[in-house]
C-alpha positions as CSV (number, residue, x, y, z in Angstrom):
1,X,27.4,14.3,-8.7
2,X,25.6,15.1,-5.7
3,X,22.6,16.0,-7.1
4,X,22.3,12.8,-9.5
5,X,22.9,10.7,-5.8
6,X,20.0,13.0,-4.3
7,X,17.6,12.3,-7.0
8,X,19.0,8.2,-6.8
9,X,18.0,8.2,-2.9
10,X,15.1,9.3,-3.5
11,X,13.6,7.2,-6.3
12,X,15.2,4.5,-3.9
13,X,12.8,5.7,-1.1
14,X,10.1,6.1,-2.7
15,X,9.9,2.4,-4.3
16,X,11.2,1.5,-0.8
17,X,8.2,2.3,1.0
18,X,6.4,1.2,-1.9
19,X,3.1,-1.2,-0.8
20,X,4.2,-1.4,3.0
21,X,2.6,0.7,5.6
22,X,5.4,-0.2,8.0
23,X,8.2,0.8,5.9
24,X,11.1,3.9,6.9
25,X,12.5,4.1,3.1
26,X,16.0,3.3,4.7
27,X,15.7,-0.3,3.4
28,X,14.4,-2.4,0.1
29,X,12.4,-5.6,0.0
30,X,13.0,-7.7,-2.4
31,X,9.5,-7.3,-4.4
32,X,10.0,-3.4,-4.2
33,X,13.9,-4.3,-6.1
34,X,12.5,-6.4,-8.8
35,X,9.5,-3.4,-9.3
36,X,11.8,-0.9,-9.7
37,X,13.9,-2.9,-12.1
38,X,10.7,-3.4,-14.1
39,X,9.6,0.4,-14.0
40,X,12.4,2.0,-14.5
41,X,13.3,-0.1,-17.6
42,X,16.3,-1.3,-16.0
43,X,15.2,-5.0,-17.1
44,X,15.6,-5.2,-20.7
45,X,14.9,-8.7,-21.9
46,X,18.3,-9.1,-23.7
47,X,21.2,-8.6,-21.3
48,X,19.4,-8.2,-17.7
49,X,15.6,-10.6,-17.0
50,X,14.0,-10.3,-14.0
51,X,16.0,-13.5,-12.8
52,X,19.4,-11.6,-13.2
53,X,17.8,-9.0,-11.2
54,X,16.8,-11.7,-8.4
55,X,20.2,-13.2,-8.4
56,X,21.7,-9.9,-8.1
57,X,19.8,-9.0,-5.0
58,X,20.7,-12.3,-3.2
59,X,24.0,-11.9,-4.0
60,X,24.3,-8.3,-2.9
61,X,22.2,-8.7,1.0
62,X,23.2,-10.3,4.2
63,X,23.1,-13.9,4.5
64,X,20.1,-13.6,7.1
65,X,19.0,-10.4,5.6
66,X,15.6,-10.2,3.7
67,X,16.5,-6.6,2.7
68,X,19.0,-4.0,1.1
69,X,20.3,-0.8,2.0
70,X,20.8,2.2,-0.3
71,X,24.6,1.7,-0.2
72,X,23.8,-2.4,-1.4
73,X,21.4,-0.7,-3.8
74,X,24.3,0.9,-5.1
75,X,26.5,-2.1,-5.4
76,X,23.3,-3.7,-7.2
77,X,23.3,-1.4,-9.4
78,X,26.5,-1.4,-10.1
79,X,26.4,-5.0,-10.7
80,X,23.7,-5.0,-13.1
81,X,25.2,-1.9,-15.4
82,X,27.8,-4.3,-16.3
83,X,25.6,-6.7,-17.6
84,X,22.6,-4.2,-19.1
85,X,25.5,-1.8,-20.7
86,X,28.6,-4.1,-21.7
87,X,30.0,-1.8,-24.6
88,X,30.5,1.2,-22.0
89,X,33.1,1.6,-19.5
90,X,32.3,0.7,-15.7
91,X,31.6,4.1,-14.9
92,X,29.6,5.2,-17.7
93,X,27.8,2.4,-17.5
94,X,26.7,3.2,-13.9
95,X,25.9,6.6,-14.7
96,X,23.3,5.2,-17.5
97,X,22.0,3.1,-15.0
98,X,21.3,6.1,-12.8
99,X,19.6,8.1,-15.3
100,X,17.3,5.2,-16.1
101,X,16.3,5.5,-12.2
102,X,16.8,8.8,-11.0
103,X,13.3,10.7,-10.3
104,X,10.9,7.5,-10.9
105,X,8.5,6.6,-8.6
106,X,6.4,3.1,-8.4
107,X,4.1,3.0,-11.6
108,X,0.5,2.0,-9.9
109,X,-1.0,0.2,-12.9
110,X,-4.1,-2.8,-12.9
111,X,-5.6,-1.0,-9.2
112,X,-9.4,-1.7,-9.8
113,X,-11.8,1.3,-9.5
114,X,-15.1,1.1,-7.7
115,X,-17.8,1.2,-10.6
116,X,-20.7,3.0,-9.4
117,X,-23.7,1.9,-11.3
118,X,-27.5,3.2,-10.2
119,X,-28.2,-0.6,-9.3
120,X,-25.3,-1.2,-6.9
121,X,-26.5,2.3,-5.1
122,X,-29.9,1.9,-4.8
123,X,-29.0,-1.8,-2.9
124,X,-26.1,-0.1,-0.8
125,X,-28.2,3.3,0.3
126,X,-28.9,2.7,3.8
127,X,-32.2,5.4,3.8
128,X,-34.4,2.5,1.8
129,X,-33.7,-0.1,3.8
130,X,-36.9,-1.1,6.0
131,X,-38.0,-3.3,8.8
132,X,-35.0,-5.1,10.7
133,X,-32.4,-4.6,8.3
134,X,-33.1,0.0,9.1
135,X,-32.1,-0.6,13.2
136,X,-28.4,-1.4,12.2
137,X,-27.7,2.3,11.1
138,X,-28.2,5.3,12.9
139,X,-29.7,8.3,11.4
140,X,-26.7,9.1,9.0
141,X,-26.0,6.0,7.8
142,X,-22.9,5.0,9.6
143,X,-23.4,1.4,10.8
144,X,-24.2,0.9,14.6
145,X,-21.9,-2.3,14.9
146,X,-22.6,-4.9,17.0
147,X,-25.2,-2.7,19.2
148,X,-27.6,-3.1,15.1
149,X,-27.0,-6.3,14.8
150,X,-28.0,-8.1,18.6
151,X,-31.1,-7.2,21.1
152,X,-28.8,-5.7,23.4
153,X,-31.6,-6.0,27.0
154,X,-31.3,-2.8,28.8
155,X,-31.5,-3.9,32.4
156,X,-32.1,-0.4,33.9
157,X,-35.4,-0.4,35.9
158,X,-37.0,-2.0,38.0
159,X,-38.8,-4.2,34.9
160,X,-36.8,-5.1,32.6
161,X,-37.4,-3.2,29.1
162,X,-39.5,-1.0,29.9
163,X,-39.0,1.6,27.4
164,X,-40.9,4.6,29.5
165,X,-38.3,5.2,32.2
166,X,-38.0,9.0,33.6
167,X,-41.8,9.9,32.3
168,X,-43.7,9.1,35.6
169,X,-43.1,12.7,36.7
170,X,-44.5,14.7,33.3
171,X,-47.4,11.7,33.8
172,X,-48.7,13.6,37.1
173,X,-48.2,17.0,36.8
């Protein structure tokens, strides 16, 4: 039993800190619920729609709570394997609902992939550019930022811009 609850806390921390930088994995948004639902087959289309899944999650957080807890998570479940697995008992229909989630993790699917065509290269490599357009990069090809983009005046000397400073010495010797 222990083990099954081990593999249950973490399939609820990983879609926990699913999509948000921010999140611990302690607690479960809403979105990340109804995903995990979806992924892990939990929604079926018969017995348990996404809306039965929505309904369940208000029902089961804190009035002014936007999220869950992995003991609500429970209950949730709970909740749901009534509904998803009538003909079974309570408590075998919990433990089916478990093994539908245990050891799943958020299914990345439609992500686009940078194409890399010869066209979209040739435009983007910054050694071809010329004229203007060639000052805002340094050497490696790393942007300069706002120094590339603006005459920044260098008011050093005496005369301003004058692009010779420190030479006057090697000039007499």
């Amino acid at each position: 039993m222990a083990g099954e609850i081990s593999a249950l806390e973490e399939a609820f921390r990983k879609f926990a800190i699913h999509g948000d930088t921010r999140a611990t994995g302690k607690e479960m948004h809403g979105k990340n619920w109804s995903k995990l639902c979806k992924d892990c087959h939990v929604i079926d289309g018969k017995n348990v729609t996404i809306t039965d899944v929505d309904i369940v999650f208000s029902k089961i957080k804190g009035k002014s709570s936007r999220t869950i807890t992995f003991e609500q998570f429970k209950e949730a479940l709970q909740e749901l394997s009534k509904k998803r697995f009538k003909d079974k008992s309570d408590e075998e229909a919990v433990q089916e609902i478990y093994k539908l989630i245990e050891g799943k993790a958020p299914i990345i699917s439609g992500v686009t992939k940078a194409i890399s065509s010869p066209t979209v290269s040739r435009l983007t490599d910054t050694t071809k550019f010329t004229g203007s357009h060639k000052e805002r990069f340094d050497p490696s090809g790393k942007g300069k930022g706002k120094a590339g983009r603006e005459d920044l005046v260098d008011a050093s000397g005496y005369v301003s811009g004058y692009k010779h400073a420190g030479t006057y010495d090697h000039k007499v010797q």
